[in-house]
C-alpha positions as CSV (number, residue, x, y, z in Angstrom):
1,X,47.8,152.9,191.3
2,X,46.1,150.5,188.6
3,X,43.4,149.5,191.4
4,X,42.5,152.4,192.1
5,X,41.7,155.8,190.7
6,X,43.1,159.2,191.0
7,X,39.8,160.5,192.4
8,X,39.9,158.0,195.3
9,X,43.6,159.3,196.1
10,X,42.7,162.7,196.1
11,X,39.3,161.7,198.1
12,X,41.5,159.7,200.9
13,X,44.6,162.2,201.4
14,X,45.1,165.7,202.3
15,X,46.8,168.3,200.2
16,X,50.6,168.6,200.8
17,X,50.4,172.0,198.3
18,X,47.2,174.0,197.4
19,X,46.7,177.1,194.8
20,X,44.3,178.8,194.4
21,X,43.2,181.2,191.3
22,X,40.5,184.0,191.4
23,X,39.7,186.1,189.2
24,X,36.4,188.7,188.9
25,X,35.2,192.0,187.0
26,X,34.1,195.1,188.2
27,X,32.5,198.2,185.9
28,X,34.2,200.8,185.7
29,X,33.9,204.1,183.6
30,X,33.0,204.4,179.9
31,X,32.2,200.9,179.7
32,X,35.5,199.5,180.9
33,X,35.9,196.6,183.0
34,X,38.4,196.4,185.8
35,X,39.6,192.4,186.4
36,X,41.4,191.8,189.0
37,X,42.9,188.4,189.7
38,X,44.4,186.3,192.7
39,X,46.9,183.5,192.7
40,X,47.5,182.2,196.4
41,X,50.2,179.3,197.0
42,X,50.0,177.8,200.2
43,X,52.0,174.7,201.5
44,X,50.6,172.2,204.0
45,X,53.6,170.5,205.5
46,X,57.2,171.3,206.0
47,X,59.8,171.1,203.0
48,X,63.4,171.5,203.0
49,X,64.8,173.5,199.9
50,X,67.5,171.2,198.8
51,X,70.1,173.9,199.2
52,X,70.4,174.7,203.0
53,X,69.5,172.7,206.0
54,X,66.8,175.0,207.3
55,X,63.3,173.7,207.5
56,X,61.0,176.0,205.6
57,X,57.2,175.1,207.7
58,X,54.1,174.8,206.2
59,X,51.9,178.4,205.7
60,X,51.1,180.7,202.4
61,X,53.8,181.2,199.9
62,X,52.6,183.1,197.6
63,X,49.8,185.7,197.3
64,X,50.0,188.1,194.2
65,X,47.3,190.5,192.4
66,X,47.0,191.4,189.2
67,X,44.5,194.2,187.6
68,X,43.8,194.9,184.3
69,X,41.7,197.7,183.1
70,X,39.9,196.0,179.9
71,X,38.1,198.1,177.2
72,X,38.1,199.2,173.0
73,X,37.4,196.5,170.4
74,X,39.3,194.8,170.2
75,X,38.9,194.5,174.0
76,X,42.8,195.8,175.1
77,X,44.8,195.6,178.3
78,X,44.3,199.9,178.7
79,X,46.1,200.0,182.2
80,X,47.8,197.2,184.5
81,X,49.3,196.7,188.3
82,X,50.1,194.3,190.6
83,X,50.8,193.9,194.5
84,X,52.2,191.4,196.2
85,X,51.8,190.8,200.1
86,X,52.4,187.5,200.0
87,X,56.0,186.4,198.4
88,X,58.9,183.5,199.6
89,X,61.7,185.9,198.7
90,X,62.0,189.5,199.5
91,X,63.4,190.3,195.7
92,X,60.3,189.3,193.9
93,X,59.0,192.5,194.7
94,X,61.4,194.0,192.3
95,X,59.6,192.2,189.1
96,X,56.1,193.6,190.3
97,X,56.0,196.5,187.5
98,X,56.6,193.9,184.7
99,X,53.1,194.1,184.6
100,X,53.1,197.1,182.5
101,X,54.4,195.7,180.0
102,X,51.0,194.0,178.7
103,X,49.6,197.4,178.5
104,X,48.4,197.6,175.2
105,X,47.9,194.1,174.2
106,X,44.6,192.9,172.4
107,X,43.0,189.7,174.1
108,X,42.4,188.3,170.9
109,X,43.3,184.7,169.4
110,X,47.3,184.1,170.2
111,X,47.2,186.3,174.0
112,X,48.1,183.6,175.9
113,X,51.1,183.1,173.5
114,X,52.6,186.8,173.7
115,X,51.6,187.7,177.3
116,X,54.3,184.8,177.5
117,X,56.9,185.7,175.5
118,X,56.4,189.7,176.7
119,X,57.5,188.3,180.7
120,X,59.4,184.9,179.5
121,X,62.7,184.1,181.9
122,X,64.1,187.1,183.8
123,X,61.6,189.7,182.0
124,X,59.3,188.6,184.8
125,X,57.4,186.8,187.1
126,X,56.4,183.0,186.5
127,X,53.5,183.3,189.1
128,X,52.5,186.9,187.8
129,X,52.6,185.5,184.1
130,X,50.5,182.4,184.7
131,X,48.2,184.5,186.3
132,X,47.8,187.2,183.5
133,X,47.2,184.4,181.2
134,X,44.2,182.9,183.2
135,X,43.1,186.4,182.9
136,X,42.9,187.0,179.6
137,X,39.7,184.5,179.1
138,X,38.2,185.7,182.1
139,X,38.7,189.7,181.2
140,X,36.6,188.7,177.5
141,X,33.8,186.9,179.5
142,X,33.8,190.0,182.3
143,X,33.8,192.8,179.2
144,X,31.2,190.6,177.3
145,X,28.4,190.4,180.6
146,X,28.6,193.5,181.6
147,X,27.8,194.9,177.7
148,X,25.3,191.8,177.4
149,X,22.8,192.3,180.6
150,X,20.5,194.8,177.8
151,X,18.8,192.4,175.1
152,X,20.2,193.6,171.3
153,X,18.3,193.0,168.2
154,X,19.7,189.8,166.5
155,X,22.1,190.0,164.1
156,X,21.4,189.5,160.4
157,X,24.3,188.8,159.0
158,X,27.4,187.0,160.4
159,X,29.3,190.3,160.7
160,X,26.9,191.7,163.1
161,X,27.7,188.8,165.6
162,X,30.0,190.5,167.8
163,X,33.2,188.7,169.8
164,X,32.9,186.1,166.8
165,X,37.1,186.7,166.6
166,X,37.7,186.1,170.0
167,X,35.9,182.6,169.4
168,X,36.4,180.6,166.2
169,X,38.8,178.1,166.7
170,X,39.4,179.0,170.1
171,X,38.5,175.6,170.9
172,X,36.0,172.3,170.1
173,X,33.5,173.6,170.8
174,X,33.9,177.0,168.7
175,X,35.3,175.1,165.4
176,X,34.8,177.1,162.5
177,X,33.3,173.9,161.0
178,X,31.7,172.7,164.2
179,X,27.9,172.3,165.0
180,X,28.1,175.7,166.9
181,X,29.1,177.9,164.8
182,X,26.5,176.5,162.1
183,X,23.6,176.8,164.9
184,X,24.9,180.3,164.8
185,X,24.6,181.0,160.9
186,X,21.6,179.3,161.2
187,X,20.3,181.4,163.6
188,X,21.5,184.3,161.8
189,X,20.4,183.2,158.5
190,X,16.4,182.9,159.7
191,X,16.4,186.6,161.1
192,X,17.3,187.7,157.9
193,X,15.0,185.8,156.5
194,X,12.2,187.2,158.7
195,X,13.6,190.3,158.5
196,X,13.4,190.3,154.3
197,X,9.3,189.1,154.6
């Protein structure tokens, strides 16, 4: 592997395995946001399970939905279901309504964190909770461009600059002490500045 690198594997071989994620917003009443995410599994070559003799063949192994209705501040999980037409065992069905269970939830710094601990082990679905996390990032950025396609007057002081809690620290980029957030008090600063004249 040293002589070569991992893109020129990936360029030169086809995919035994493939998933795929999707997630998208939709508007929806009172200024709610429906998201509605996909996770699709689907195997490219035959495998064997380790436990029986029987070849399972290649084809989709999972297909699962997930929506959320978003809304409030801070932006909350207001209503959630899932289907599943796609699954490799009949029983998984049974966990489908686990989704409930993040009803309520704020998507606010430490989501990822309790959406996991809410549907950790038998509570749920490993492929449902994986894709409810990916959510959560995706719901904030749906919520925030549908509210965000009307220009607002800039903010004057740092408390006026909304989803600020959903950000700091969230990652590099968004360090409390990072060059971003001090374009942004900059920013800020001058308005009221021009505002005061």
């Amino acid at each position: 592997m040293a002589s070569s690198s991992l893109k020129d594997v990936v360029e030169n071989a086809k995919p035994v395995h493939t998933r795929k994620l999707e997630v998208a917003s939709y508007p929806a009443p009172d200024g709610n946001v429906v998201v509605e995410g996909w996770l699709r599994d689907e195997r490219y070559v035959g495998i064997y399970r380790g436990y029986d003799a029987e070849i399972k063949g290649p084809g989709p192994v999972h297909g699962m939905c997930v929506r959320f209705l978003v809304g409030d501040y801070p932006i909350t999980i207001l209503d959630a279901e899932a289907e599943m037409p796609t699954i490799p065992n009949e029983h998984c069905i049974e966990i489908k309504d686990s989704v409930k269970k993040v009803i309520g939830e704020k998507i606010t710094s430490g989501y990822s964190e309790r959406i996991r601990h809410l549907l950790k082990g038998t509570k749920g679905c490993t492929h449902l909770t994986h894709l409810m996390v990916v959510m959560g990032p995706a719901a904030l950025h749906g919520f925030w461009t549908l509210h965000a396609q009307n220009p607002r007057p800039i903010p004057k002081t740092m408390d006026e600059v909304g989803g600020l809690e959903y950000l700091i620290n969230s990652c590099h980029l968004w360090a409390e002490d990072g060059l971003h957030m001090q374009a942004i008090r900059d920013a800020v600063e001058k308005a009221a500045l021009e505002d005061g004249k």
